[in-house]
Every structure is written in C-alpha cells, then in structure tokens.
N, C-alpha and C positions, 0 to 999 in steps of 0.2 A: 898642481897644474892649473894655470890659469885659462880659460877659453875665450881668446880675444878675436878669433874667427872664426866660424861657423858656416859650412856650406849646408844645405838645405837640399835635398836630390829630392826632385820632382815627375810625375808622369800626369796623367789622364784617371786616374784614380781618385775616389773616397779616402783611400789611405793617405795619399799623398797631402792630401788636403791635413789632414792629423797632422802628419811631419811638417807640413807649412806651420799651420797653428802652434806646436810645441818648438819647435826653431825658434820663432819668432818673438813668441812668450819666453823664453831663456835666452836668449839675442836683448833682448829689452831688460831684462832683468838683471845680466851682469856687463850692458854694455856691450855687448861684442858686433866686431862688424860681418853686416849677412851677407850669404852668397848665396845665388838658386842656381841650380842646374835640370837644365833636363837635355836629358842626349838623345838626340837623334840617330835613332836603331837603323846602322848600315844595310840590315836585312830588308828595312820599310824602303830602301830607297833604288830598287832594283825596275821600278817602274811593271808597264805592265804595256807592255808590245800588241798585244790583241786587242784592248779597247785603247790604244793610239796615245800612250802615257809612257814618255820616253823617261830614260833615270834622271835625267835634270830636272824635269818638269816634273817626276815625284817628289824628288830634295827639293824643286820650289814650293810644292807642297806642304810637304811635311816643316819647313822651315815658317810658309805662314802661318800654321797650325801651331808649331810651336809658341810663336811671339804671343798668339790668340794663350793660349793657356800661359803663359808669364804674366803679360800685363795683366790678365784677368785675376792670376794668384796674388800680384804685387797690389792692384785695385783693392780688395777683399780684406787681404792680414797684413800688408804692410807699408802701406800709406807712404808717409813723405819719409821712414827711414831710410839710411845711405845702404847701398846696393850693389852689389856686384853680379851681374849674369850671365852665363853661361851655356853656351848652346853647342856643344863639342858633337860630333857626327863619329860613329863608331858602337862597339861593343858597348852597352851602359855600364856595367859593375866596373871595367877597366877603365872605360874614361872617368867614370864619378873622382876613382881614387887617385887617377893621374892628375885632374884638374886639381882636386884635394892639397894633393903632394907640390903641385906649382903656385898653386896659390896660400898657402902655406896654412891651410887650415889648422885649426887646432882641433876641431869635431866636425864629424860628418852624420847627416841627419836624415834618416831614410823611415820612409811610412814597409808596413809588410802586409801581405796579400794574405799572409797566415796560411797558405797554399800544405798539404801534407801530404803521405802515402803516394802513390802513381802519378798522381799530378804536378807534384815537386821533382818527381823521381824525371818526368818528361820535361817539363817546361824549365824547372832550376827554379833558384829564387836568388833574383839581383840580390837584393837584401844581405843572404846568405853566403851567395858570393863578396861580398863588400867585407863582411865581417872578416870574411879567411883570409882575404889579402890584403887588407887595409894596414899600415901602418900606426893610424891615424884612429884615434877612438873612434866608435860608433854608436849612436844612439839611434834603436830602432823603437818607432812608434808604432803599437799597436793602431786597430781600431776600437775609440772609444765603444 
C-alpha cells in the first residue's frame, strides 16, 4: 500500500503538535499530499445565554480560534508544502474519518492523550475511537 495522502487530525494539544511533526516528516518523506483537520466540537458551539454569547457568535468563535491554531501549525512544521484543510463542525472521531473517507485519504494521523482507567472510561478517546471505526489506517503518535 502506497500513502499518497495523509490527513493530519489536530486539536489544541502537545500531542497534537507530535502528529503534526510525524505527518509531516512522512508526508515529505514519501511525497504524499497533507491534509490537516481539526473539527469543531458541536458540543463547544452551544454558546452561553447568561454571559450574552449566542450559538453563532460561539461558532464565530471557536471558528477564529480554529484558523489561529492552523495557520500557526501550518507557520511552524509546514511551510510552503501543498495543503489541504479542513475545519468540519461536529462529532471529531466521526468527522476525522468521514473527511478521511471523502478525501480519500490513504492514512490518518492522530496525536494521543494516553488518557487510561476512569478517565478514558469518562471522557473516551478520539484517538480510540478513530481506530475502531476507521476504514482507513491509523497512525497514532504518542508523546515524545
């Protein structure tokens, strides 16, 4: 199997930062063209009615915040190569792999929280979800 396109799944994270770096170092390595994503958590976008933050004006939020953490990932590890990006709004683990699956990824590249016991059991792990339903190989990058 060859990997002529690679998506890159991104947050606000140290890890993430990892999966940037190893994407990008094997993106360059055999050629392949990069893609980043980072989704916009429909949960984050419900606004906040009592300090005067309607749900658009969250999503306007969360959507500059977004572009801020892109160009600053694109700025850092990946310079003038060719690019494709992604900012899908929804569930992350189901958008990553749906974006994946239409853009015809060939690898999907996610950093891990290494989150275990009670914690995972609560919060889940994108990551781990990616892996179970992904079609689409995955390469998850620890922290160095």
């Amino acid at each position: 199997m060859s990997f002529k396109k690679i998506l890159i799944s991104v947050d606000e994270s140290q890890f993430s930062i990892e999966a940037v770096k190893r994407g990008v170092e094997l993106g360059k390595a055999i050629g392949a063209e990069l893609g980043l994503i980072h989704v916009i958590d429909e949960s984050q976008t419900v606004g906040n009615i009592d300090a005067g933050i309607s749900p658009a004006d969250a999503l306007k939020i969360l959507e500059t915040e977004t572009e801020k953490l892109m160009q600053g990932l694109i700025d850092l590890y990946i310079h003038d190569l060719p690019l494709t990006k992604f900012t899908p709004i929804g569930k992350p683990a189901a958008q990553i792999i749906k974006t994946a699956e239409q853009w015809n990824a060939d690898l999907i590249v996610t950093g891990t929280h290494r989150t275990t016991g009670w914690r995972r059991l609560i919060i889940g792990s994108i990551s781990e979800d990616i892996i179970r339903h992904s079609k689409i190989p995955v390469l998850v990058v620890p922290l160095a």
